[in-house]
N, C-alpha and C positions, 0 to 999 in steps of 0.2 A: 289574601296575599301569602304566597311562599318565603317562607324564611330561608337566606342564604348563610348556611352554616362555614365558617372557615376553615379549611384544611388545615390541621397543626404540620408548622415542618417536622420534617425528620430529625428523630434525636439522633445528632453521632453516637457510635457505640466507641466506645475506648477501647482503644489496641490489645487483642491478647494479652497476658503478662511474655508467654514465651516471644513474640515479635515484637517485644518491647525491651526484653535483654538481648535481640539480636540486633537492632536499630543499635542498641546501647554501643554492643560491640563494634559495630563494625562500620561509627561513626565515620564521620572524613575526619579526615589527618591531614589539611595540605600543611603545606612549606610556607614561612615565614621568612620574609627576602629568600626567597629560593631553599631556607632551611628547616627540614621536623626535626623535632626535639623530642625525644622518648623521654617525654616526663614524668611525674608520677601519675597523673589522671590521664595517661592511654597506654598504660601497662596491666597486660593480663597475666594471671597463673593460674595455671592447673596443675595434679599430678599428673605422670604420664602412667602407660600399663605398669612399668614399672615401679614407679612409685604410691601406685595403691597395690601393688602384692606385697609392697613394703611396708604397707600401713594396716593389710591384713595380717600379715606374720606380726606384726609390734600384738596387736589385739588377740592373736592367738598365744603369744608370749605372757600379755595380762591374765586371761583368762587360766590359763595354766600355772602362772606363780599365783593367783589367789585360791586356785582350786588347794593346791598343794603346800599353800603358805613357803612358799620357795623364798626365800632374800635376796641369794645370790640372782637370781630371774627378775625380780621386781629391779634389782640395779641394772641387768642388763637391758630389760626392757627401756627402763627409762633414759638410759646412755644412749642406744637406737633412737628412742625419739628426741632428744637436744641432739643428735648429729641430723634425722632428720629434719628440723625444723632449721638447724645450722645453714643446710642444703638449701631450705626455702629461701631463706634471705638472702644465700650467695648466688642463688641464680638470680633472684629477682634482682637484687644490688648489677647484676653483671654487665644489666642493660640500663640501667637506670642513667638519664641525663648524658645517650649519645646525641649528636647528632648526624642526620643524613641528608645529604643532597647529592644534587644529580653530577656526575661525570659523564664523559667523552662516551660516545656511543661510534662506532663502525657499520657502514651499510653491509647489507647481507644479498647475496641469492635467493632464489627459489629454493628448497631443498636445504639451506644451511641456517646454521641457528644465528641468530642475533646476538649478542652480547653487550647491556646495557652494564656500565659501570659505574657503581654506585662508591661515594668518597663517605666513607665513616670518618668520624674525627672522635677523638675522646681525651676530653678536658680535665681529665680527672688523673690523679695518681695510682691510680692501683689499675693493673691490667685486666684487658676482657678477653677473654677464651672463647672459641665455639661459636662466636658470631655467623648467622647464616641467613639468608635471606631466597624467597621462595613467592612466586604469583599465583592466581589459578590456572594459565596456562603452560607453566614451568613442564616439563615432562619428567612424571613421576621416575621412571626406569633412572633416569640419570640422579644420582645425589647433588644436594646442594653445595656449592664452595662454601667453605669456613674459613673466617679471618680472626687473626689473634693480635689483636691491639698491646701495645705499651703504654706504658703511662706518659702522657702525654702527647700520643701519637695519632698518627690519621693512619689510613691504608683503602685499597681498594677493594668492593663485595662485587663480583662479577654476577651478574642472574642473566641468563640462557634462557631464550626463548627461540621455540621454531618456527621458520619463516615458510610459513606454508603458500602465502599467497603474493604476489604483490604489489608496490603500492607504499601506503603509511604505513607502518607498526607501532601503537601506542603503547607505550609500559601501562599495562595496571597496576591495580595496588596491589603493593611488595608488601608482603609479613615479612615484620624481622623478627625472628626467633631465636632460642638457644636454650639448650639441655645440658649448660653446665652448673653444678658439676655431678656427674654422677651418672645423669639423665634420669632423674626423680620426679622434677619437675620442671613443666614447659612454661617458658616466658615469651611472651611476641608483643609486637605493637604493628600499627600499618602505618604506613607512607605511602602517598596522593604526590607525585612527581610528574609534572606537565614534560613528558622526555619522548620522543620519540625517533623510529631510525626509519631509513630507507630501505625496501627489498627490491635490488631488481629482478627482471628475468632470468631466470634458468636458462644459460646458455646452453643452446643447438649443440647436439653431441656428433661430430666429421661434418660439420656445414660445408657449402660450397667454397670454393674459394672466392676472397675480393672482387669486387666489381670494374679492377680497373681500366682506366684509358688511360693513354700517354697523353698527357700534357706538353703542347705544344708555345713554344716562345715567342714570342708577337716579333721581337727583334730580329729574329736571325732567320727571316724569313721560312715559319712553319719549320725549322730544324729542331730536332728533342731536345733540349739540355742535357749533358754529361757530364760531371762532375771530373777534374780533372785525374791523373792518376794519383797524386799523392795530398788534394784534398784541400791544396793553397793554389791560387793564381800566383803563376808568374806575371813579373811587370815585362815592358819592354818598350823601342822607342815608339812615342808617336807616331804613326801614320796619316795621311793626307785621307780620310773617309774614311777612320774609324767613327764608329758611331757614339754617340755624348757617352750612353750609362757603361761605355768600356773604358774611359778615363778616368783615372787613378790621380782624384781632386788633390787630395790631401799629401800623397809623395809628390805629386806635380807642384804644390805650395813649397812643400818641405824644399827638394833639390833645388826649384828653380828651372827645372825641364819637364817637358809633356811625356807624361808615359801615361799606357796603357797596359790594360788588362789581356792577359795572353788567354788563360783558362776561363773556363765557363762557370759559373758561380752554382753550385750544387742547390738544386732543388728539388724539393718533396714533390712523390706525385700524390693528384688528390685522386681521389675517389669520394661519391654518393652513395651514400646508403640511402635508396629510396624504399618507401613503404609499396610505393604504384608499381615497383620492379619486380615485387614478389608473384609470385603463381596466384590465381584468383582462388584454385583448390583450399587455400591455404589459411584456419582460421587465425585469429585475433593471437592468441597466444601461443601459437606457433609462429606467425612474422615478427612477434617483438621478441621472440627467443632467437633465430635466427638473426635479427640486426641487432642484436648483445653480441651474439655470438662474433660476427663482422666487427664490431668498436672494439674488441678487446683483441681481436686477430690482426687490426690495424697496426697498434701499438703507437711509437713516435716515429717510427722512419714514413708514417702514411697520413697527411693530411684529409680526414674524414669532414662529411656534411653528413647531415641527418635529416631525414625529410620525412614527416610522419603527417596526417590528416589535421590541419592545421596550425602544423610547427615548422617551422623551417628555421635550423640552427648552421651558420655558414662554415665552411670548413676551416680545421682551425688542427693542429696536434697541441700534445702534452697531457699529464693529469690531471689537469684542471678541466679541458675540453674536456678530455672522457667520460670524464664524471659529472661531467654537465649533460651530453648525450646518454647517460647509462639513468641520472634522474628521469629524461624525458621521457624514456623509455617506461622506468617504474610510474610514471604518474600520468601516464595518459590513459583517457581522455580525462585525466582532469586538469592540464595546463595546457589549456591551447592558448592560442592567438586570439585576443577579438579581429 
């Protein structure tokens, strides 16, 4: 008989040491009720370029007051480093025990950056300098905004992101940093902030104009509505076949007498913004740039509808509408209709 030997499992092997201080780093951070706390255990420091040429020159200052029994050199040397190490704790101190959560965010274009706004608050009495906050998708060419807290105070860290596509835009994780004072030495910590904004479409650059049709009035048999010249009805008396919705309920309450409405009661025309209206030539993101283009040309003098491949939003004005149709727009197809 064959003996059936057993395969030993595999031993896990333990993580590098180096992807075991990057893990370390670059743990989560989220928010506690909606707030991170730059405490002591997710605070990092290093020096920056500048501050190891500073700690080369300190060492090349040693070496040379021992070489040459210098005194005067040994004290300056040593004064350089308690002002550098002074440096270390005022940067690290500078950030120590903020807190950050999330603020008000603004929808964006295609083509324009986002603006996610971050509420610093700082509990503490003595003020922070140099606060600045930075993603990996931040774009380098631009510098970061810097906010300078009081004691006692909050203020807003703005981080710029561009809105290349659109759709959702999730904040990643924010390093919050700062090189004060000196810029010796770098302090950061991360923040995990469930935040995100809207991008819509890059509007059409000279689109065609509106799609409109005149809106006709069921009352007046097929006549347009026009708005009278100076934008108020006149009342006047009663007549014998005027039609009900031209009486004038409430002054006919008030007087005592039947009046009616002289002028035509001003109405918006609508127009459709249909997706089936566009050219068949014509791809995906080119028709939802084109009807941005249409909802924002509208404005409030034009009641708009929005008809997109499984959306139908009925016509409606204001900023609320608009921006109800400019979402649909950014997020389709992922809000359709069942």
């Amino acid at each position: 008989m064959t003996r059936r030997h057993a395969i030993p499992a595999p031993v896990p092997r333990a993580p590098a040491r180096g992807g075991r201080l990057t893990a370390w780093l670059r743990r989560t951070h989220g928010p506690v009720n909606g707030v991170v706390t730059l405490d002591r255990r997710h605070l990092y420091i290093l020096p920056t370029r500048s501050g190891a040429g500073f700690a080369v020159l300190l060492l090349a200052m040693l070496v040379t007051s021992l070489n040459y029994e210098i005194s005067l050199g040994f004290a300056l040397t040593f004064l350089l480093a308690g002002i550098g190490m002074s440096c270390m704790w005022s940067a690290y101190r500078n950030l120590l025990d903020l807190t950050v959560s999330a603020g008000p965010v603004e929808p964006a274009f295609v083509g324009d950056s986002v603006v996610f706004a971050l509420h610093v608050d700082n509990q503490d009495g003595a003020a922070r300098i140099g606060v600045e906050a930075r993603t990996r998708l931040s774009d380098g060419l631009v510098p970061a905004a810097s906010l300078t807290l009081d004691a006692m105070a909050g203020g807003a860290l703005p981080v710029r992101l561009p809105a290349t596509r659109r759709g959702r835009l999730a904040l990643p994780r924010v390093t919050i940093f700062s090189r004060f004072p000196f810029g010796l030495f770098r302090v950061w910590s991360y923040a995990d902030l469930a935040l995100s904004a809207i991008v819509y479409p890059a509007p059409e650059v000279n689109p065609p104009p509106l799609p409109l049709a005149p809106q006709s009035d069921d009352a007046d048999d097929g006549a347009v509505t026009v708005a009278s010249d100076d934008g108020i009805d006149q009342l006047r008396k009663y007549r014998p076949g005027d039609p009900l919705h031209r009486i004038a309920w409430k002054h006919s309450a008030r007087t005592g007498k039947w009046l009616s409405r002289s002028g035509h009661t001003p109405r918006r025309p609508t127009c459709w913004i249909d997706w089936a209206a566009l050219p068949v030539s014509m791809n995906t993101e080119a028709r939802l740039s084109r009807l941005c283009a249409w909802v924002l040309a509208a404005g409030d003098a034009t009641e708009i509808g929005l008809r997109l491949p499984g959306i139908e939003i009925p016509p409606g004005y204001g900023a609320s509408h608009r921006r109800t149709c400019l979402e649909a727009l950014a997020l389709w197809p992922e809000r359709r209709m069942p």
